[in-house]
N, C-alpha and C positions, 0 to 999 in steps of 0.2 A: 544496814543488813542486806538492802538489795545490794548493795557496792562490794559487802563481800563475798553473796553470793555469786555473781559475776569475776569475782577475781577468782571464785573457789572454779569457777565451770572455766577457765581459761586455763587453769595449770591443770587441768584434768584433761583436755584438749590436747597441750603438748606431753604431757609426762604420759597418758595411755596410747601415744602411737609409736613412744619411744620405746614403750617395755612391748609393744607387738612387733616391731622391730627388732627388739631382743630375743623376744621368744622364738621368731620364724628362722633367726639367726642361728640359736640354739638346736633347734631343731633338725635344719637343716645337716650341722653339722654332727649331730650324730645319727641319723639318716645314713650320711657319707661314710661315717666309718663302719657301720655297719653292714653297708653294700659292699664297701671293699675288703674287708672282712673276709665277707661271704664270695668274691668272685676273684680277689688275687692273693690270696693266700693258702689254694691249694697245691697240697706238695707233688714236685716232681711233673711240675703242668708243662706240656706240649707246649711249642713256640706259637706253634697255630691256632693255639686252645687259649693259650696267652692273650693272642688278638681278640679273639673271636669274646672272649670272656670280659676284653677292655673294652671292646664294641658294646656291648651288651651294658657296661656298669655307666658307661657314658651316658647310652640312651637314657638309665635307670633316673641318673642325678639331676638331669636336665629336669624330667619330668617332675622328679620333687621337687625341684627348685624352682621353678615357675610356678607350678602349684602351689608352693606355699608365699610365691609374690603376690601371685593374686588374692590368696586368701588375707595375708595383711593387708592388701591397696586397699580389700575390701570392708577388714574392720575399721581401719582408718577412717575411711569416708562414711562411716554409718558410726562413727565418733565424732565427727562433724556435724551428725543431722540428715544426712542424706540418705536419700531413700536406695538402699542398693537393690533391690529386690527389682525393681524396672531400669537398674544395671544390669543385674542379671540375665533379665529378659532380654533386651538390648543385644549381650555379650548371644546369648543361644541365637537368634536373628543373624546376625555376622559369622558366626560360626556357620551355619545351614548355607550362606551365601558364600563366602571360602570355601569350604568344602565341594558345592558343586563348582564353585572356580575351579580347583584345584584338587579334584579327584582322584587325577593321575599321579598325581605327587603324593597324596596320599596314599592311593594304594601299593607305591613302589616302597613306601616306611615300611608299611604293614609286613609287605612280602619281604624287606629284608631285614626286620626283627622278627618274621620265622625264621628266613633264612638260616639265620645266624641263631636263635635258641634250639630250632629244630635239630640242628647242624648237619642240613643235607650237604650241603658240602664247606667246605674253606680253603684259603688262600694255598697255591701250593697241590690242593687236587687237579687230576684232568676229567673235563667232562664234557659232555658234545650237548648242545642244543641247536636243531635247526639245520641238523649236517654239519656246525661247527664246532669242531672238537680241539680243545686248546688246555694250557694249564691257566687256572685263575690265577691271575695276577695282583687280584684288587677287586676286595669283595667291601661296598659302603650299602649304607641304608636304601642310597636312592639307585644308583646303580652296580653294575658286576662289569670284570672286563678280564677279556679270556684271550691269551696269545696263543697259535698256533705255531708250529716246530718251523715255519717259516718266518717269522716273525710279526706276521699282522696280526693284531688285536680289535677285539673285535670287542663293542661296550651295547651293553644289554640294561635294557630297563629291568630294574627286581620282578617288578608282575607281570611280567610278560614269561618268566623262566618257571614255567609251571610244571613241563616236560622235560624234566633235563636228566642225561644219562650220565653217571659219576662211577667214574673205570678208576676211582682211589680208594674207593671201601674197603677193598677184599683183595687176598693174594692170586696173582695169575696163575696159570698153567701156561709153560713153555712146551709145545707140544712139534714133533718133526719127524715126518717119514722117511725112512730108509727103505731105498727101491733097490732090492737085493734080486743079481741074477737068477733065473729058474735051474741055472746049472749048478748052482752053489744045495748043499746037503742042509736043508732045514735045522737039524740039530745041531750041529757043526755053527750054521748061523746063530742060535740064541744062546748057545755055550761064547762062543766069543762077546757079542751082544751083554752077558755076564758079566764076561771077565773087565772088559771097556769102562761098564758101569761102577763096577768097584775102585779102577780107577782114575774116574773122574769126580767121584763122589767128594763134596766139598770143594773142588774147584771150578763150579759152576759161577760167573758171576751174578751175585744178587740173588742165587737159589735160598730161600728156607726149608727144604727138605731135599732127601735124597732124589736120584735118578731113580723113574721108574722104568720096566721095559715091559708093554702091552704085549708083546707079543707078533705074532703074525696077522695084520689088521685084514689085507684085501690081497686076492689077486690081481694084477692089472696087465694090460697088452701082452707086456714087454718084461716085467718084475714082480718080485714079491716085496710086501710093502709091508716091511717091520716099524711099528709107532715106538715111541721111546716118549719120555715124559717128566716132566720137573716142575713142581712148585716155585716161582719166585715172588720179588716184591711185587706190590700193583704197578703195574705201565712198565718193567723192566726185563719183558717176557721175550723182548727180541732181540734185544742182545744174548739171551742165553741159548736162545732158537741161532742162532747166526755160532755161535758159542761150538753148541753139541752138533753140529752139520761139522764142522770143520772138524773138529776132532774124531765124532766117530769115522766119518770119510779116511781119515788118515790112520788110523789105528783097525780097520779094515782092510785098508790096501796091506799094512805090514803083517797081517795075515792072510794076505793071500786069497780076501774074500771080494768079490766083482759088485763096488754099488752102478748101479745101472740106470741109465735113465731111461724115459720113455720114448721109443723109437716107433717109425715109420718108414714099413716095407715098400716101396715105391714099385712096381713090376711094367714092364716094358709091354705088352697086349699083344709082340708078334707070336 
């Protein structure tokens, strides 16, 4: 009787860490499809949105999946007799010791799985921190790294980008003064200023809306300072700024209107 209680407590041994192994297995796997589910099979998703959403599924699987290692290592061994509970303890002790090791590493996870769920910014925006203003090139958990239009990159810890200024949210305003001579006839000027606007309307690079024209903004020295004005992409504001100077400049001159710059009367004191 003892002998076969003994045989009975040995196949219970191996066959109940088999089937915990099956289940954590189980589990796991539809955990998986359920996250993927949920974070790549929305329709019509941005490439950035793409990343940022396999960032995010990655972090997700890891964590259940260690979680449910541990959780089997630790039916296992309390299927063996052993006492997990001052495992446990043990495990929270080492934990408290890594963590103040390793703070900074943890707090650069944390801040770039806000990062990245917040969605202050992603791969592909430009944003300044620190006076450095570059497009990201490569946004990870631990670190970010941001090139500037010269080509240095610049690699930022996650938690230290507390302040950062993100110029890819929202659409620019392309904005440019026209410094129109005092000789020129006001009306004369914002009738032409019109006719300019209509057009150029739609071949503005990178504009989403029309040309505005403010009107007559300021007197100055030397000219009168007509504002004119266009909505484009984010960050694509100077090539249309560069854009509308050239053009209106020359579709001015072929009417015969004087843009002027700002001069300086020099007078001799005899």
């Amino acid at each position: 009787m003892k002998l076969f209680n003994k045989i009975t407590i040995d196949i219970e041994q191996i066959i109940f860490p088999i089937i915990y192994i099956i289940i954590g297995f189980i589990i796991y796997k539809l955990l998986k499809k359920l996250v993927n589910n949920i974070l790549l099979k929305a329709p019509k998703m941005k490439k950035q949105h793409q990343q940022r959403a396999n960032t995010i599924r990655i972090v997700i699987l890891n964590i259940i999946k260690y979680s449910i290692m541990v959780i089997v290592l630790l039916a296992i061994l309390a299927n063996f007799g052993i006492n997990v509970r001052s495992i446990v303890a043990g495990l929270g002790i080492t934990t408290a010791i890594l963590g103040l090791a390793f703070q900074d590493l943890a707090k650069d996870l944390i801040a770039g799985i806000t990062i990245i769920t917040e969605n202050q910014f992603e791969v592909g925006d430009t944003i300044e921190y620190d006076g450095f203003m570059g497009e990201v090139i490569f946004l990870g958990l631990k670190t970010t790294r941001i090139k500037d239009y010269r080509g240095a990159v610049k690699i930022i810890a996650n938690h230290k980008l507390d302040t950062v200024i993100n110029y890819s949210l929202n659409n620019y305003l392309a904005i440019i003064d026209l410094g129109i001579s005092y000789d020129e006839d006001p009306e004369k000027v914002t009738k032409a200023l019109e006719e300019i606007r209509q057009e150029l309307n739609g071949k503005v690079p990178n504009a989403t809306g029309d040309i505005e024209i403010w009107g007559l903004d300021e007197f100055d020295d030397s000219n009168m300072k007509y504002r004119v004005a266009v909505e484009t992409k984010s960050m694509e504001h100077y090539g249309a700024q560069r854009f509308l100077r050239s053009e209106f400049k020359k579709k001015l001159d072929e009417r015969n209107i004087k843009v002027s710059c700002q001069q300086i009367e020099v007078y001799d004191g005899k």
